[in-house]
DOBA-722015 format. One line per 2 residues: number of its first residue (from 1); for each residue z, x, y of C-alpha. Coordinates in steps of 0.05 Angstrom, whole numbers, plus 5000, padded with zeros to 4 digits. Example, Ala and Ser with C-alpha at 12.3 -4.5 7.8 and 13.67 -1.06 7.14 Angstrom:
! DOBA-722015
1> 5156,5246,4910 ~ 5143,5273,4979
! end
This chain:
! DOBA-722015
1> 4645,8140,2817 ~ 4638,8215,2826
3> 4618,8251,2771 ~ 4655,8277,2716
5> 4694,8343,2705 ~ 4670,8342,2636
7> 4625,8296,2597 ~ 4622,8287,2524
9> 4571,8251,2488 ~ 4547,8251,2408
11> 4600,8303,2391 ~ 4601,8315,2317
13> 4637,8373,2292 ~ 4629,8397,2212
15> 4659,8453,2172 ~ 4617,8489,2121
17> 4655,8539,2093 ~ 4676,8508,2028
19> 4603,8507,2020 ~ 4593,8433,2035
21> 4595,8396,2104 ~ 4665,8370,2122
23> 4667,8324,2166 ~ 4726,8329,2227
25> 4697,8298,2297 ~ 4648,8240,2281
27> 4601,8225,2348 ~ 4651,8213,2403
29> 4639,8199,2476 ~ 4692,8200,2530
31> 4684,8237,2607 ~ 4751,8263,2650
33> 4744,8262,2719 ~ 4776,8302,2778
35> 4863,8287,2781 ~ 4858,8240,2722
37> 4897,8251,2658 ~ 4863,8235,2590
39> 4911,8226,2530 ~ 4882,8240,2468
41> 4930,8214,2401 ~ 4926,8196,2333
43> 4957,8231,2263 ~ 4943,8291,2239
45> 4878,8305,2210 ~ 4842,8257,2265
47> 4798,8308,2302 ~ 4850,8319,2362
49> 4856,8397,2366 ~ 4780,8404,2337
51> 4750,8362,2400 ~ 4792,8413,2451
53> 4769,8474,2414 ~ 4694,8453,2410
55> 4706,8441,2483 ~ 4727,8512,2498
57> 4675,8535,2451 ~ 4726,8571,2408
59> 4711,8531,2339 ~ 4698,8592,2279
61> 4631,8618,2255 ~ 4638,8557,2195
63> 4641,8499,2252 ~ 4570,8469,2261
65> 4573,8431,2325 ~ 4522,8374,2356
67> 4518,8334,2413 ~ 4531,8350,2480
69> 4591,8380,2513 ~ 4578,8381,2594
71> 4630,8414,2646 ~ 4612,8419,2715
73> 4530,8424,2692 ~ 4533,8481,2640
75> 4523,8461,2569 ~ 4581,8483,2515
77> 4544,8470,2453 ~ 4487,8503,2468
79> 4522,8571,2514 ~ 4513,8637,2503
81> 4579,8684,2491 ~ 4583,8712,2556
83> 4568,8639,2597 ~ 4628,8615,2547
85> 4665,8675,2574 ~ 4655,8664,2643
87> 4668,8590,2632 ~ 4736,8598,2602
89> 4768,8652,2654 ~ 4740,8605,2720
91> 4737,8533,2699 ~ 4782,8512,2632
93> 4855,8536,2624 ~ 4881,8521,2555
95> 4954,8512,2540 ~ 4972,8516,2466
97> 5026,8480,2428 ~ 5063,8551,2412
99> 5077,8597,2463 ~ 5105,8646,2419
101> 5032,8656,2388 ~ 4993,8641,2452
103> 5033,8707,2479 ~ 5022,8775,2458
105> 5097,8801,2437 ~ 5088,8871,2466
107> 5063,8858,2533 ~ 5097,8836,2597
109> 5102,8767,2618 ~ 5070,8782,2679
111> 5014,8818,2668 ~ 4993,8767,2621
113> 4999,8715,2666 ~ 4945,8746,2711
115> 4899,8798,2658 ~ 4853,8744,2651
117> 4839,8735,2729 ~ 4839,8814,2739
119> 4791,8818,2676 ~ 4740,8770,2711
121> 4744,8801,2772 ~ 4772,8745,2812
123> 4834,8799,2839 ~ 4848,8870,2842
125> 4900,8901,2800 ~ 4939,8917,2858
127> 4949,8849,2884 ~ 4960,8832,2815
129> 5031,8848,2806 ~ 5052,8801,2867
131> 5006,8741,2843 ~ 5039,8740,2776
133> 5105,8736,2814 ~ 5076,8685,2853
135> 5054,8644,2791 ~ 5126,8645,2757
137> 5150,8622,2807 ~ 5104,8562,2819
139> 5128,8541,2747 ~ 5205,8548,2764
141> 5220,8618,2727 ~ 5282,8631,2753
143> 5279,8709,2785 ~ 5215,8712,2778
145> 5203,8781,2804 ~ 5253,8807,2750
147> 5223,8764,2688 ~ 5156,8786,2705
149> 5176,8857,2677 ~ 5204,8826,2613
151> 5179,8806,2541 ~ 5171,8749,2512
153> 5229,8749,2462 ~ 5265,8754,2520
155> 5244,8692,2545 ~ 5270,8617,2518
157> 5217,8565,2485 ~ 5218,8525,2548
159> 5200,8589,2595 ~ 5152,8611,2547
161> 5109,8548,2560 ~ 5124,8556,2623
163> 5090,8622,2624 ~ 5031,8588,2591
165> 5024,8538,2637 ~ 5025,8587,2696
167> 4970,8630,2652 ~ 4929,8568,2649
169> 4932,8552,2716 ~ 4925,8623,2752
171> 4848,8613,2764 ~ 4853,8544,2790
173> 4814,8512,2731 ~ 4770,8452,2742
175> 4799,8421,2670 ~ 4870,8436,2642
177> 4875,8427,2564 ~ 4940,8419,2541
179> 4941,8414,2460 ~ 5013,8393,2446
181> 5046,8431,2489 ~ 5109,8399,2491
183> 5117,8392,2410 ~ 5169,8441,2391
185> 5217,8434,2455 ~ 5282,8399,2461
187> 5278,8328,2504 ~ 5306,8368,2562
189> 5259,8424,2561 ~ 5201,8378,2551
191> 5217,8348,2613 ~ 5220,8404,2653
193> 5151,8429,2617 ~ 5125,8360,2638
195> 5148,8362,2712 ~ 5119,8424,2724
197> 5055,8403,2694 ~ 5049,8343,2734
199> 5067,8382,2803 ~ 5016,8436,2784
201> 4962,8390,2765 ~ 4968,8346,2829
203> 4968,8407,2865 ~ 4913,8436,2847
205> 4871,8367,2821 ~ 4853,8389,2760
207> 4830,8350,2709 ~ 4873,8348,2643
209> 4870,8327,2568 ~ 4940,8321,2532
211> 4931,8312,2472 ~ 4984,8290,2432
213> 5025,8247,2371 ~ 5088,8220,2422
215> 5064,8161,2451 ~ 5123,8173,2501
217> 5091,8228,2528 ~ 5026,8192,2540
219> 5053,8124,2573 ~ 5090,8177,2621
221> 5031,8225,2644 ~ 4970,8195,2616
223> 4923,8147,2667 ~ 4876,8136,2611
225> 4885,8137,2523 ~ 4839,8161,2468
227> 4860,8136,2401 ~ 4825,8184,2346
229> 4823,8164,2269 ~ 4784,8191,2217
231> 4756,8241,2263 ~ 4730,8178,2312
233> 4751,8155,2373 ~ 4775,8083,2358
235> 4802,8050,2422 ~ 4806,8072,2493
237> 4812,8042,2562 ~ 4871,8050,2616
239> 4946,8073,2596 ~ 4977,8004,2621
241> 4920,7964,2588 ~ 4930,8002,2514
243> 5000,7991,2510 ~ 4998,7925,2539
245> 4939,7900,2501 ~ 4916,7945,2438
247> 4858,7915,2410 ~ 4858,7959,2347
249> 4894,7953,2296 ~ 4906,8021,2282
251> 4940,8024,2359 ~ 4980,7960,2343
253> 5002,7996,2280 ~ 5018,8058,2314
255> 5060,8015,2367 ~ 5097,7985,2321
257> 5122,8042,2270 ~ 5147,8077,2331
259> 5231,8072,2343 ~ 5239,8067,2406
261> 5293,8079,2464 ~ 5296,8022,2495
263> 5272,7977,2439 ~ 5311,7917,2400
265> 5345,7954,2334 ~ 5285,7920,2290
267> 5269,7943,2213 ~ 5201,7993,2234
269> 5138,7966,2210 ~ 5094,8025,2181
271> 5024,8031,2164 ~ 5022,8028,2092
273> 4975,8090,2064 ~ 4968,8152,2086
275> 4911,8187,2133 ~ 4841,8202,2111
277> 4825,8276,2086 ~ 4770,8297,2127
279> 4736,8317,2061 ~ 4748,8240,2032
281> 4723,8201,2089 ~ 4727,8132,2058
283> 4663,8092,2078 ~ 4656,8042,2131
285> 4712,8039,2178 ~ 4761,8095,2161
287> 4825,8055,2170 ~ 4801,8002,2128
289> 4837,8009,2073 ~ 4904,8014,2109
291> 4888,7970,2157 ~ 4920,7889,2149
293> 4861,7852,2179 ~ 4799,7891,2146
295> 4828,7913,2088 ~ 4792,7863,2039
297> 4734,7845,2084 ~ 4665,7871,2062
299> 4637,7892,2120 ~ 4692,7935,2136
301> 4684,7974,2082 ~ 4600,7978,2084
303> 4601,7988,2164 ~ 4621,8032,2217
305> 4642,7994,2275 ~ 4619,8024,2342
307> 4663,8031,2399 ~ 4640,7965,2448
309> 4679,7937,2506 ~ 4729,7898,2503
311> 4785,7863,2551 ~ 4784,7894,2611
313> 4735,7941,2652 ~ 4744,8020,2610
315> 4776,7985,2556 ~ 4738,7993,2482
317> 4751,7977,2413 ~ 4711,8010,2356
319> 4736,7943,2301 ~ 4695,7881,2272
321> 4750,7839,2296 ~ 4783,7869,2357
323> 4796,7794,2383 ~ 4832,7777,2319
325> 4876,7839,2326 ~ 4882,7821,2404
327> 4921,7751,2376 ~ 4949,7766,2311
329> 5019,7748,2317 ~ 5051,7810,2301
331> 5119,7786,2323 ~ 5111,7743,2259
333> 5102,7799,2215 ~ 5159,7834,2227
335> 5208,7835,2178 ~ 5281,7815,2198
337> 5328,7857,2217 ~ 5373,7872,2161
339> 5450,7904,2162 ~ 5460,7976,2135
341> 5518,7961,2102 ~ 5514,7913,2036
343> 5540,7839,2044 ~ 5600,7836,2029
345> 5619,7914,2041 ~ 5682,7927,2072
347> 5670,7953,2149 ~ 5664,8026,2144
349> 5721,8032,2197 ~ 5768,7997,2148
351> 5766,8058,2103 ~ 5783,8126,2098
353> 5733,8177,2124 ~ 5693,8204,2062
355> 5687,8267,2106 ~ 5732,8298,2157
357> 5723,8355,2195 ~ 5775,8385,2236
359> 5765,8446,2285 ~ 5706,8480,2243
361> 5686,8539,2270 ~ 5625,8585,2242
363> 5629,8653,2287 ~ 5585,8708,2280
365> 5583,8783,2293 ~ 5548,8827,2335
367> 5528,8898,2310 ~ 5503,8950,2342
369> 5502,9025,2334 ~ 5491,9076,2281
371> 5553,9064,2254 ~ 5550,8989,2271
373> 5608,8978,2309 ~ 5622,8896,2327
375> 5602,8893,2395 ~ 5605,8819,2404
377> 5617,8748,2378 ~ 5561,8701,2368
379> 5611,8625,2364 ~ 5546,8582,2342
381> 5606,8529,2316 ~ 5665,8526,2358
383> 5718,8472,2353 ~ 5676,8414,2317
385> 5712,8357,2292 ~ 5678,8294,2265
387> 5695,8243,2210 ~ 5640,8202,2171
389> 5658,8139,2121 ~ 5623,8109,2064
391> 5552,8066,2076 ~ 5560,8102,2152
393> 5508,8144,2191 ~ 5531,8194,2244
395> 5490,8223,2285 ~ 5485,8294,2304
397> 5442,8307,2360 ~ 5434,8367,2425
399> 5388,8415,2448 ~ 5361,8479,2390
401> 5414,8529,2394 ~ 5476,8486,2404
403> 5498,8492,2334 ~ 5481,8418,2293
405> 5451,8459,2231 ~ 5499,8506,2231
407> 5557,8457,2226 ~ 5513,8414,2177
409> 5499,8482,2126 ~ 5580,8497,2149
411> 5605,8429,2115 ~ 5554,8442,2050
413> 5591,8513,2045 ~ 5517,8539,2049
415> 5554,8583,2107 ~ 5632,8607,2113
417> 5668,8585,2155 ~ 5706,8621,2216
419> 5771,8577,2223 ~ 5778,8499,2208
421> 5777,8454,2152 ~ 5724,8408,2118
423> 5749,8358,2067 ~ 5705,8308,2032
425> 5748,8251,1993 ~ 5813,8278,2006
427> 5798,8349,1978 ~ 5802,8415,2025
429> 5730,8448,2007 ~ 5732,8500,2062
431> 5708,8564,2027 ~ 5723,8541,1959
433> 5697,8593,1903 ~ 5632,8585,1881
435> 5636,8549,1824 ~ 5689,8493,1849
437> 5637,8487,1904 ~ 5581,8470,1862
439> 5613,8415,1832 ~ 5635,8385,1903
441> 5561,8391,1905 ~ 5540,8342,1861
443> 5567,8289,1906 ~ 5549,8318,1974
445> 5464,8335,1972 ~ 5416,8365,2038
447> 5348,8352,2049 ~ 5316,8402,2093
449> 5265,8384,2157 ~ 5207,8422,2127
451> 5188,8383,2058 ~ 5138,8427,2031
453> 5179,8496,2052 ~ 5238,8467,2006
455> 5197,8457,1950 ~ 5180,8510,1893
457> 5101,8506,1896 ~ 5095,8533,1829
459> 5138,8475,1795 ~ 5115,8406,1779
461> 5143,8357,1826 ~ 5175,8326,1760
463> 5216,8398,1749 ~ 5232,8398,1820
465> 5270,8333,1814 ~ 5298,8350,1756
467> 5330,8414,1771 ~ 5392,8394,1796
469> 5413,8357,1729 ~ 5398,8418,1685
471> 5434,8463,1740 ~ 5498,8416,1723
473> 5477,8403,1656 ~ 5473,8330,1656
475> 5405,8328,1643 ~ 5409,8285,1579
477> 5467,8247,1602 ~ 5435,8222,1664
479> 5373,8192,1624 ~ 5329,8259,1619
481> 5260,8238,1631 ~ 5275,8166,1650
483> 5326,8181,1698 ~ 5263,8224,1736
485> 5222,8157,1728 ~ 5267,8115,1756
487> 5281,8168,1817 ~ 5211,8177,1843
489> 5203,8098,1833 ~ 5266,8086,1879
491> 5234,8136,1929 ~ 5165,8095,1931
493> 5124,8134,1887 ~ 5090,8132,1821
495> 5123,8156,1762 ~ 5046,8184,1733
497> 5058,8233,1796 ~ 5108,8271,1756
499> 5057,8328,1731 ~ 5032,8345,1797
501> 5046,8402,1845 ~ 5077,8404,1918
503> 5010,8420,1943 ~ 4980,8357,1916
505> 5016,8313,1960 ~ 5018,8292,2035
507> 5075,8310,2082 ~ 5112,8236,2077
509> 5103,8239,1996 ~ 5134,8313,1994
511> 5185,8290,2041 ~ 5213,8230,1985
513> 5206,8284,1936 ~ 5260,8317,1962
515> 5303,8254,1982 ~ 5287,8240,1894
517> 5312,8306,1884 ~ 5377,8301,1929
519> 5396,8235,1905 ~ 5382,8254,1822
521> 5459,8275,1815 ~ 5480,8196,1853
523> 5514,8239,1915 ~ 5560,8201,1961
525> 5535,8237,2015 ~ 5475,8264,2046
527> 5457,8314,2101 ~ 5393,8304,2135
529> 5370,8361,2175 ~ 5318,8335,2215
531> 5286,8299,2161 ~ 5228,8268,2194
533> 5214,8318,2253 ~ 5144,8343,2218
535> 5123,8278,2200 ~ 5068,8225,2243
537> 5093,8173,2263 ~ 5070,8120,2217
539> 5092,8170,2161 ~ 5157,8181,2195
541> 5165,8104,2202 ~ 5155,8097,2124
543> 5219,8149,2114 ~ 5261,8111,2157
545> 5255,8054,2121 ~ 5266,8078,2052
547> 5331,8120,2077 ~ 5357,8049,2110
549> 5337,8020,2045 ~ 5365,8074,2000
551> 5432,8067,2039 ~ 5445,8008,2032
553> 5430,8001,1952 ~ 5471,8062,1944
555> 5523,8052,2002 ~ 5501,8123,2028
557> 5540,8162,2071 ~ 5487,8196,2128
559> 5499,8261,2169 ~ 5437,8253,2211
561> 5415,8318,2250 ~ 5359,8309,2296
563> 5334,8322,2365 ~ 5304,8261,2366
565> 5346,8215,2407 ~ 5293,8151,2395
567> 5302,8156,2308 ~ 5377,8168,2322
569> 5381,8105,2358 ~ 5347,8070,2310
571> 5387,8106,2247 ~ 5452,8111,2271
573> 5516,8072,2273 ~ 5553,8126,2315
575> 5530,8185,2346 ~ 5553,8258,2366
577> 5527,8298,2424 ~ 5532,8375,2413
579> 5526,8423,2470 ~ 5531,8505,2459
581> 5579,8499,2387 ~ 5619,8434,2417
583> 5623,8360,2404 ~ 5616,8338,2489
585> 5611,8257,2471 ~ 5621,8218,2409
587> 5612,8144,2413 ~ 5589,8074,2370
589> 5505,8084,2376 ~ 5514,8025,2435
591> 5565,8049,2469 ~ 5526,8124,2479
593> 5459,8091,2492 ~ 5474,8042,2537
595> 5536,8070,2573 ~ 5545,8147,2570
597> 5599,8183,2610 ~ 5586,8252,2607
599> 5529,8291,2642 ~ 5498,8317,2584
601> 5491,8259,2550 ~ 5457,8229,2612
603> 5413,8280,2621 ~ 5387,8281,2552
605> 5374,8196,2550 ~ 5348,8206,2617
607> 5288,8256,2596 ~ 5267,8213,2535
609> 5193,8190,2548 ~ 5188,8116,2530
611> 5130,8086,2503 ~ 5115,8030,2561
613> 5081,8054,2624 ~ 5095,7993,2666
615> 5172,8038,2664 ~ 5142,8085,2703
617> 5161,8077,2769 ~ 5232,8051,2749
619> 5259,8103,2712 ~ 5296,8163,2735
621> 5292,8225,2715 ~ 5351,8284,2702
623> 5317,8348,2701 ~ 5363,8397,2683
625> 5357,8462,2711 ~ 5361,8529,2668
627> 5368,8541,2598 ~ 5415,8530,2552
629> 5466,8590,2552 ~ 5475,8641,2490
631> 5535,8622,2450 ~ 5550,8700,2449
633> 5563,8691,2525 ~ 5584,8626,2541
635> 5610,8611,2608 ~ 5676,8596,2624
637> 5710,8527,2632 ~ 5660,8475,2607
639> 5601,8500,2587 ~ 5557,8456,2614
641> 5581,8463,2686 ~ 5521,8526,2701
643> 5472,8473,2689 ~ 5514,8406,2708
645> 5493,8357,2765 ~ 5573,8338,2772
647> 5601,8399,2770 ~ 5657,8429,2818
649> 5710,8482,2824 ~ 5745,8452,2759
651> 5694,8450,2712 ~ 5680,8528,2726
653> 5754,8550,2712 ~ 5783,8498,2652
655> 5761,8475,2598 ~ 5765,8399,2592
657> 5799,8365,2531 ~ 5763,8303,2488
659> 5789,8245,2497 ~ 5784,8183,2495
661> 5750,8136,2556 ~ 5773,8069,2585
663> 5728,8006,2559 ~ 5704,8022,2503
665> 5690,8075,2434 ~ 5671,8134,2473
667> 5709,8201,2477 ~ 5680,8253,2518
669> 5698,8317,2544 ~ 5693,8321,2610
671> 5734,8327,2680 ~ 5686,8281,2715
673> 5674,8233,2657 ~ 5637,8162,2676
675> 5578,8124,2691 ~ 5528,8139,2730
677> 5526,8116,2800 ~ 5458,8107,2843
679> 5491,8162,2891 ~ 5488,8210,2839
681> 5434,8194,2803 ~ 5396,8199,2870
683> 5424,8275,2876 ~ 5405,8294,2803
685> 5340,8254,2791 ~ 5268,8280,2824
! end
């Protein structure tokens, strides 16, 4: 085999600045050879981001670093500052998981794109201009002579990384790093991202490291997996031969919490626990104590295991008893699946909706001028209309910008709205005063995406939960410090937790914090704005659960917003695609999934990675092209016709209606409105 790109051996990586030695990459191995793709995965707090940075030699002054670090014969670990320089502008490009950092605001996109090769000397500044036309366009920027002048604010998320990418790549690196670069983009952006990464890196041969928490991602692009945990590297070995074959238990785990796609609608199986603080390595193996096999086995907890082979050739397994985890029977340990609804519970279609809206619309103005004249109309909600019944979840799903918050915060009356009515249990609440709407409130609750951002970190997590019953005074009433007891036990956590602070607490824990606090006045309904998008997966798993659980104790209604079309899936009992302030499909979650009619809808399913390599070569891809318009200017007739692989003279000049489609739940607006045919998913697909 020819040598490596880079070689890693021994790597341990320590922080001293809290004046003792904190542990983060514990003596890993691995090498990355010329057009191969290494995934690197695992939960936060593994050692992920710290390997790629000790790799580019850009750990701080408080990182102490050992072992050896090899890329094409010069040694990281032991480089001077100007041989790291030299390094990092001719063989590594780095991509970073947010472009809005990674580029400097009052610059030009193009002459970023190329400083880096003009400050190395590898072109002149005149032939710069032209080159950095050259490399936007290499990464599809659309008029790329005219967006090389502009700024980034000017740019959207998904031609921001673009940018990056075409930054990392304008020197023709040797090894590509790519440290979640696809984290914070919608499905369909993340697919273009991907596609143009792939082209590029085929092009040029580079090697890359992805490293990443969506196990999606990896079983797409990846040829071989890293699993890190506890700052280790505890299995590795071939893409199809991980997800095939795990022979970890902390990989099977990770499988197996994950919703998937494409997968049966089973009850998730979590990893019980949370992570390892670097700084409270437990000793032994690391997973031990979460882990199902080793958890009460002695020499898991005196021993280390070291990474040995396993299975077949490249495959490894750092466990005492990788062949029992290769023929556990996890099939067997799967719960059952259980109904959402209650036995017994009338069918949630029988009833009347608990919620209806009708037409909401949520417009805002545009100022400008010294005497701030409207200049324009921002319609971020424009026509929505959705109905959602006791014990039911609805999905609310689209790309950032098309308006699901804003309709969500609309129906709490956290924003006015524009035109249209909201009524929950018979009762118009559009724009009711403040005080009538407060005590709608006590039935209708939010809980926000970021967990620790919506809590007070000066307040005990017992105050925090307690709040809303002294806001409406029912403090004592309710049960008083009981009631707060019996709320954090419902939620999976201990009631001797109730003196603690935000801060004290992991990102799953803070996250049932807040679903205690929403659920302390016994709402009817809750809103769920992305409630699990900042979570790892085996955390994110554990939340799933306990809202299925929690909705079917307390017959629930759910308003589920997410981008995350694999959770909805698994959540959801019907489902709403938004698309620039309008509802474009609405269906039964089977109906959507497995037969969509419009475009939109395809496109999005279409571009969801899915965990199972062996899918590769089957699936098709719909890359959208473009962005997603501004809902200041949105185009005429449907609005999805600029970017729509169906689209003709129609679609450009009326608007379609939403209605209902032959064979089955769905309504959909759309003039061309069906299933997709092999002819057109021939034309759309690359």
């Amino acid at each position: 085999m020819a040598e490596p790109i880079l070689s890693v051996r021994g790597l341990d990586v320590a922080f001293t600045g809290s004046g003792r030695s904190v542990p983060a990459v514990r003596g890993i191995d691995f090498d990355v050879h010329a057009n191969e793709v290494l995934g690197i995965v695992g939960e936060s707090g593994s050692g992920k981001s710290v390997t790629s940075l000790a790799i580019t030699g850009l750990l701080p002054a408080t990182a102490r670093v050992s072992g050896s670090i090899r890329l094409g014969g010069v040694e990281i670990t032991t480089a001077d500052r100007e041989t790291l320089r030299r390094m990092r502008g001719n063989d590594v490009g780095m991509i970073f998981q947010d472009p809005t950092t990674t580029l400097n605001p009052v610059l030009p996109i193009g002459r970023q794109v190329i400083e880096g090769q003009v400050a190395h000397g590898r072109i002149g500044s005149a032939a710069a201009a032209g080159r950095a036309i050259d490399l936007l366009r290499e990464v599809e920027i659309p008029d790329p002579a005219a967006r090389a002048g502009q700024f980034p604010h000017q740019f959207s998320g998904g031609m921001r990384q673009r940018a990056v990418i075409a930054m990392a790549m304008s020197g023709q690196p040797r090894l590509i790093i790519a440290d979640e670069p696809t984290t914070a983009l919608d499905v369909t952006v993340q697919a273009q991202v991907l596609s143009v990464l792939a082209r590029r890196q085929a092009e040029s041969g580079a090697a890359v490291i992805l490293i990443t928490h969506d196990l999606g991602v990896i079983a797409e692009v990846a040829h071989r997996v890293a699993v890190m945990y506890g700052g280790r590297i505890v299995e590795t070995g071939r893409v199809e031969e991980i997800f095939a074959r795990p022979r970890h238990p902390y990989t099977i785990g990770l499988l197996r919490s994950l919703p998937r796609i494409d997968g049966a609608e089973e009850r998730l199986v979590p990893i019980s626990g949370q992570p390892p603080a670097p700084a409270r390595m437990p000793s032994g193996c690391a997973f031990h104590p979460r882990c199902p096999i080793g958890r009460d086995r002695p020499i898991c907890a005196a021993e280390a295991p070291a990474l040995v082979a396993v299975g077949a050739e490249g495959h490894a397994s750092a466990c005492h008893f990788a062949a029992e985890a290769e023929t556990a029977d996890t099939s067997a340990r799967r719960p059952e699946p259980r109904p959402l609804t209650p036995e017994g519970a009338a069918k949630p279609a029988a009833e009347p909706p608990l919620l209806r809206v009708d037409d909401l619309r949520v417009h805002f103005p545009i100022r400008a001028g010294l005497l701030r004249r409207q200049v324009g109309t921002v319609r971020a909600v424009d026509g929505v209309s959705l109905d959602l019944r006791a014990g039911e979840t609805l999905g609310l799903v689209g790309e950032s910008g098309c308006g699901k918050t804003t309709t969500a915060r609309a129906i709490m009356g956290l924003l006015r709205a524009t035109g249209g009515s909201v009524a929950f249990d018979g009762q118009d609440i559009t724009n009711l005063p403040r005080a009538d709407m407060r005590r709608v409130r006590r039935n209708m609750q939010y809980i926000f995406q970021d967990p620790y951002a919506s809590l007070n970190p000066v307040r005990t997590v017992g105050d925090i939960v307690a709040e809303p019953l002294h806001i409406h005074g029912l403090f004592d009433q309710m049960g008083g410090e009981k009631r707060i007891a019996e709320l954090f036990e419902l939620v999976g956590l201990s009631r001797t937790m109730l003196d603690r602070f935000p801060s004290e607490f992991s990102g799953g824990q803070r996250q049932r914090i807040g679903i205690a606090r929403a659920l302390a006045l016994q709402p009817r309904l809750l809103i769920l704005d992305e409630p699990v998008a900042a979570l790892d997966v085996s955390i994110q798993a554990q939340v799933i659960n306990l809202l299925q659980d929690l909705q079917r104790e307390l017959r629930l209604a759910y308003l589920f917003v997410a981008h995350d079309l694999s959770v909805v899936r698994h959540i959801s009992d019907r489902v709403a695609v938004m698309y620039l302030g309008r509802i474009v499909e609405e269906s039964a979650k089977t109906d959507l999934y497995e037969r969509p009619t419009h475009p939109y809808t395809q496109s999005l399913l279409s571009a969801v990675p899915v965990p199972d390599p062996a899918s590769r070569s089957r699936r098709k891809r719909i890359v959208l092209q473009g962005d997603i318009p501004s809902p200041a200017r949105p185009p005429s007739g449907c609005a999805f016709h600029p970017r729509c692989f169906r689209a003709t003279e129609i679609c450009a000049r009326e608007r379609p209606a939403f209605v209902a489609q032959p064979g089955g739940t769905t309504r959909s607006a759309c003039h061309h409105a069906g299933p997709l045919d092999a002819s057109i998913l021939a034309g759309a697909a690359r």
